[in-house]
C-alpha positions in Angstrom: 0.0 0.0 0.0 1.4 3.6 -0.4 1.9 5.5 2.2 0.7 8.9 2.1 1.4 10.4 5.6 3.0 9.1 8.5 2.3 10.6 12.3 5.3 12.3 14.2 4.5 10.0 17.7 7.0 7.8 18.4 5.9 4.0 18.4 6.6 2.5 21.5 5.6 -0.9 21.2 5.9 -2.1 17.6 3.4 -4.3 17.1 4.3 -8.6 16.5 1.7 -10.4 16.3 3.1 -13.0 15.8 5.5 -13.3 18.6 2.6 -12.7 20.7 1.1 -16.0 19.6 3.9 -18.0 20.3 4.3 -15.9 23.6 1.1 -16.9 24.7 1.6 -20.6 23.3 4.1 -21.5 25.2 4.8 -19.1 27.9 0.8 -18.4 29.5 -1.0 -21.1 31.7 -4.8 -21.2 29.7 -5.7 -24.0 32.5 -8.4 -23.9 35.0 -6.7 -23.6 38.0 -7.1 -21.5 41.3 -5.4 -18.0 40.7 -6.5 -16.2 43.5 -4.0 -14.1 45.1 -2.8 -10.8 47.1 -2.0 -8.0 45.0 1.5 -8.2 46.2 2.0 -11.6 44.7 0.5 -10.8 41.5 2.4 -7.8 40.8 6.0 -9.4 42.0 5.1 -12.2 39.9 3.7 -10.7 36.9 4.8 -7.1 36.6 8.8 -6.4 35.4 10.7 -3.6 35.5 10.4 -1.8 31.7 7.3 -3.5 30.8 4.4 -1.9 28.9 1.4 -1.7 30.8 -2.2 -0.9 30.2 -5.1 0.4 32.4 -9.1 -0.4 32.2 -10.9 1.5 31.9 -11.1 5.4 31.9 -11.0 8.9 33.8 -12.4 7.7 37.4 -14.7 5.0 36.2 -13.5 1.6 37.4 -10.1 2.0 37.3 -8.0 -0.5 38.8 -6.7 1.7 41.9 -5.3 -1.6 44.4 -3.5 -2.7 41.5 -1.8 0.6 40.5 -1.5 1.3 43.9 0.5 -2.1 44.5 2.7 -1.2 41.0 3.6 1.7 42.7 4.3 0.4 46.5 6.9 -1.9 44.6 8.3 0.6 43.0 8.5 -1.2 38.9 10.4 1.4 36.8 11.0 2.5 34.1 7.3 1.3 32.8 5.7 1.9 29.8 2.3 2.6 29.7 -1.3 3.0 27.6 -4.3 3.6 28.7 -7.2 6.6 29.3 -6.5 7.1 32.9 -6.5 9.8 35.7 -5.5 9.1 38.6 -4.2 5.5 38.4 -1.6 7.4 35.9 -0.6 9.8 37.9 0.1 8.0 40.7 2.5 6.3 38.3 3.9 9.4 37.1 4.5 11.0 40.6 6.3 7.9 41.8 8.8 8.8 38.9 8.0 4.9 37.3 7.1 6.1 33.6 9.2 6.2 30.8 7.0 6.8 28.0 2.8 7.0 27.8 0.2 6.5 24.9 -1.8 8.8 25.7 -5.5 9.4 25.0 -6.7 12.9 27.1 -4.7 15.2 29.9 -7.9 16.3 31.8 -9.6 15.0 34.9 -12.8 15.3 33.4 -14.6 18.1 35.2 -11.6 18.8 37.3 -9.0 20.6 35.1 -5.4 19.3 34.3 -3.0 17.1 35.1 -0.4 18.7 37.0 1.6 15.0 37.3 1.2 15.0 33.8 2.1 18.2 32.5 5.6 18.4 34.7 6.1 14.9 33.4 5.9 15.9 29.6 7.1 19.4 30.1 10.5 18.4 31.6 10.7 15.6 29.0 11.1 13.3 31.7 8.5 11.3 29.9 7.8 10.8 26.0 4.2 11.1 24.8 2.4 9.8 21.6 -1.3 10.9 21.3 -4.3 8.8 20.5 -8.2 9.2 20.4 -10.4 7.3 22.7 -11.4 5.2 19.6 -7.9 4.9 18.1 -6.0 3.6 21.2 -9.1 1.1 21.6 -8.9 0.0 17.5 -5.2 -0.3 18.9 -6.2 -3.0 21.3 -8.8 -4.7 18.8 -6.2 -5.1 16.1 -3.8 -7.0 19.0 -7.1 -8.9 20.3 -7.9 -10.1 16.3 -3.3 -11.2 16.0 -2.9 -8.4 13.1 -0.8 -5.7 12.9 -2.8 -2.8 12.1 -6.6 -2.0 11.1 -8.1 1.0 9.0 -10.0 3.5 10.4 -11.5 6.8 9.3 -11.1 8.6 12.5 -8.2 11.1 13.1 -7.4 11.7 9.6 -7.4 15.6 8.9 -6.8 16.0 13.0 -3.6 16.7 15.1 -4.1 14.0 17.1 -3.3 11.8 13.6 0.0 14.4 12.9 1.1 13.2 16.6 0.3 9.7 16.9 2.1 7.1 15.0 -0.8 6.2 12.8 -0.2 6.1 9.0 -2.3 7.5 6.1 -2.5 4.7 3.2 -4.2 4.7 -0.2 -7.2 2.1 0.0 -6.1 -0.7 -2.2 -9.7 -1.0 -3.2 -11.3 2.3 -3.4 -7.6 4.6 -3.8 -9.2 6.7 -1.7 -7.2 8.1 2.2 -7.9 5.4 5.5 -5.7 5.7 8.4 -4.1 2.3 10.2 -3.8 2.3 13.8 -1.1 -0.2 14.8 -1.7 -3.2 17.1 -1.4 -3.1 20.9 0.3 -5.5 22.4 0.3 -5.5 26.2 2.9 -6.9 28.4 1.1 -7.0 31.7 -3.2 -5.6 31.4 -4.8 -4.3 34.8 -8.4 -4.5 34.6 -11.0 -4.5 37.7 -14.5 -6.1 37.5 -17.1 -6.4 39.4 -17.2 -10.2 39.8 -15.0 -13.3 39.3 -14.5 -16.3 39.7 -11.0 -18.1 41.2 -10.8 -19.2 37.6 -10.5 -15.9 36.4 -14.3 -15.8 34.7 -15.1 -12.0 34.8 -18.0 -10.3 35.0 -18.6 -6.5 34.3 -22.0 -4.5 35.2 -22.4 -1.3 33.5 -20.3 0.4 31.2 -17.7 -2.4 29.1 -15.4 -0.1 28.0 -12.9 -2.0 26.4 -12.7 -4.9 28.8 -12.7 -7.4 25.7 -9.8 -6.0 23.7 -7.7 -4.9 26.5 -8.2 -8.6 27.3 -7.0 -10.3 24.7 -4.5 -8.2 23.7 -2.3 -8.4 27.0 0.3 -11.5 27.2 -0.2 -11.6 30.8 -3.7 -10.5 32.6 -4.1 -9.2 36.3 -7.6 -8.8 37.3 -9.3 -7.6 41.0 -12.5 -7.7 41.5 -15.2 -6.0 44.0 -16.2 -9.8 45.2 -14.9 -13.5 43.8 -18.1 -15.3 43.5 -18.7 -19.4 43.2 -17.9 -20.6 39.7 -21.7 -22.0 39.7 -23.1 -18.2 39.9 -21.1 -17.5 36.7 -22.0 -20.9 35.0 -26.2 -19.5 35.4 -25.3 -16.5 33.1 -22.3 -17.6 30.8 -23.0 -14.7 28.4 -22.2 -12.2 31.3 -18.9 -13.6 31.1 -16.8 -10.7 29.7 -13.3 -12.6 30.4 -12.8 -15.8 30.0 -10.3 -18.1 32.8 -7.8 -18.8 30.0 -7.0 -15.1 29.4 -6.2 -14.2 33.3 -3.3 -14.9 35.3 -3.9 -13.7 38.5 -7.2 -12.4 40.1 -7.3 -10.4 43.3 -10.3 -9.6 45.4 -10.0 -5.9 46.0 -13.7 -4.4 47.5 -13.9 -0.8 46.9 -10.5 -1.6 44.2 -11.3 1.4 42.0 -11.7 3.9 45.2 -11.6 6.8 44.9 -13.0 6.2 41.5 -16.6 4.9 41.0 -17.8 1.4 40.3 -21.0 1.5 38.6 -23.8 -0.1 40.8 -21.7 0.3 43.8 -20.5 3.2 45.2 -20.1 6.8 43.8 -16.8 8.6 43.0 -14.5 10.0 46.1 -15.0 14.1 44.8 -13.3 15.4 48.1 -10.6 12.6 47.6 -9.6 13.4 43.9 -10.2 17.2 44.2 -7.8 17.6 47.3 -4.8 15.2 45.2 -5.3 17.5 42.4 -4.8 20.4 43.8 -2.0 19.4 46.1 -0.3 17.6 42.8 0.2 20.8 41.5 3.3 21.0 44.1 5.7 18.3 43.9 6.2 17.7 47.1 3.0 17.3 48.0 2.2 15.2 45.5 5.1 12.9 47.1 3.7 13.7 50.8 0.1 12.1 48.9 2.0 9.3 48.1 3.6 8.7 51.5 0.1 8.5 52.9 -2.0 7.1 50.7 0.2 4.2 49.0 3.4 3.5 50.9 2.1 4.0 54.1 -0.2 1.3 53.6 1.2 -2.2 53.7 -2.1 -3.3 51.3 -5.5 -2.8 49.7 -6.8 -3.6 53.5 -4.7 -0.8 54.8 -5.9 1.3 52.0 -9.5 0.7 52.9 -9.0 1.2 56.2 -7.3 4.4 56.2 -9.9 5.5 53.9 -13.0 4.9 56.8 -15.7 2.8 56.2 -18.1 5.5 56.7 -16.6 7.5 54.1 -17.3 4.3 51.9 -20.8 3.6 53.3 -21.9 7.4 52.0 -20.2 7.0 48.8 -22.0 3.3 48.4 -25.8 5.5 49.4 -25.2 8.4 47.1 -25.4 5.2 44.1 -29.1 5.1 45.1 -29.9 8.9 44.2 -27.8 8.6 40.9 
């Protein structure tokens, strides 16, 4: 195909679809087997220094907090890292633990900017390459279906195309512009659901996001969940099943796991929590006094919770009821 245009991002994980194959192959156990586990033994197990890294699913909305928290606590560096995060990324950038991002939005939603973020990028500490929502997700799909790229229509004629690492081709069949968004290939996927099983059978209520393709596309899979449930309650419903056992490597139960994010169904977003980091973020060392309290002070997810106040949780799990 010609190639009409290239984007100026760099491309930090080439995509090989094929050495993901034989990755998964040889080197993944697809058995049933019990793979219930703290979040410190999953992450030591499955997370290296200088792996890329993805996060599910986006802004505050059941983002997998206990796990990022844990990456964090251990201290991984020199990670690489996609996903359309908020917080859960800046925790990683404050820790001084990412090298590079594919990136998909800087704002906190209704909150403003990333102050992690822009000190990050602004020192050039850390190297950026820009996605949409949609294009980073394609990115994942093409990795989930083992090629190495798949056309789209979105981004062409935008700057989020001219800084991405997207390329503009001539349709073999129509000669007309179609962008390809290269394949995804995750070394380590952090997802949190809302149900599993200690097979690793996942269920999601709400929102999907991109649960399936982040899924598939990661060579090794940690999920946490809000509750692990009897495999017979997830035999009753088998289309709920969003992630099959063969696909996860490690499942954590983790209640309130996406604090101080939301969880749809369950308890509301933490406002006072995020506003106060976001502000304080904004000064280095507060940002490192934030995570002094709030991640290395606490030996765990229990210690998290704890510190957190189960009455603070109990209001945030009522105000789901006016919402």
């Amino acid at each position: 195909m010609e190639v009409i245009e290239s984007g100026i991002g760099e491309l930090f994980q080439p995509p090989d679809p094929d050495g993901f194959r034989e990755w998964v192959r040889t080197g993944k156990n697809t058995g049933m087997t019990d793979k219930v586990m703290s979040e410190q033994e999953a992450v030591s197990r499955l997370v290296q220094d200088g792996d890329y890294i993805g996060t599910e699913l986006y802004g505050t909305v059941r983002a997998p907090m206990s796990l990022v928290r844990e990456v964090v606590r251990q201290g991984k560096k020199h990670l690489r890292v996609a996903g359309q995060g908020i917080h859960e990324i800046d925790l990683l950038l404050a820790a001084d633990l990412v090298d590079s991002l594919d990136i998909t939005y800087v704002a906190w939603e209704v909150y403003g900017i990333s102050a992690c973020l822009r000190r990050a990028v602004e020192s050039g500490r850390v190297k950026t390459t820009d996605w949409s929502n949609g294009g980073i997700t394609w990115r994942f799909k093409a990795a989930a279906m083992g090629v190495p790229f798949l056309p789209v229509r979105a981004m062409l004629g935008t700057d989020t195309f001219k800084h991405s690492a997207s390329k503009v081709v001539a349709d073999p069949f129509t000669g007309k512009p179609v962008c390809l968004v290269p394949a995804l290939f995750l070394d380590v996927g952090l997802i949190h659901v809302h149900k599993a099983d200690k097979y690793g059978n996942c269920r999601v209520e709400g929102i999907s996001g991109f649960v399936h393709e982040m899924a598939r596309a990661s060579k090794k899979l940690i999920v946490s969940a809000e509750e692990i449930v009897p495999t017979e309650e997830i035999r009753r419903y088998p289309e709920q099943t969003v992630i099959p056992y063969y696909l996860v490597d490690a499942v954590v139960e983790a209640k309130y796991g996406s604090h101080p994010g939301e969880m749809c169904y369950r308890y509301w977003r933490d406002g006072e929590h995020l506003q106060s980091f976001l502000k304080d973020s904004k000064d280095p060392d507060k940002a490192k006094a934030y995570l002094d309290k709030w991640v290395y002070g606490c030996s765990d997810h229990a210690a998290y919770v704890e510190l957190v106040g189960a009455d603070r949780l109990g209001r945030l799990e009522s105000e789901i009821g006016g919402r």
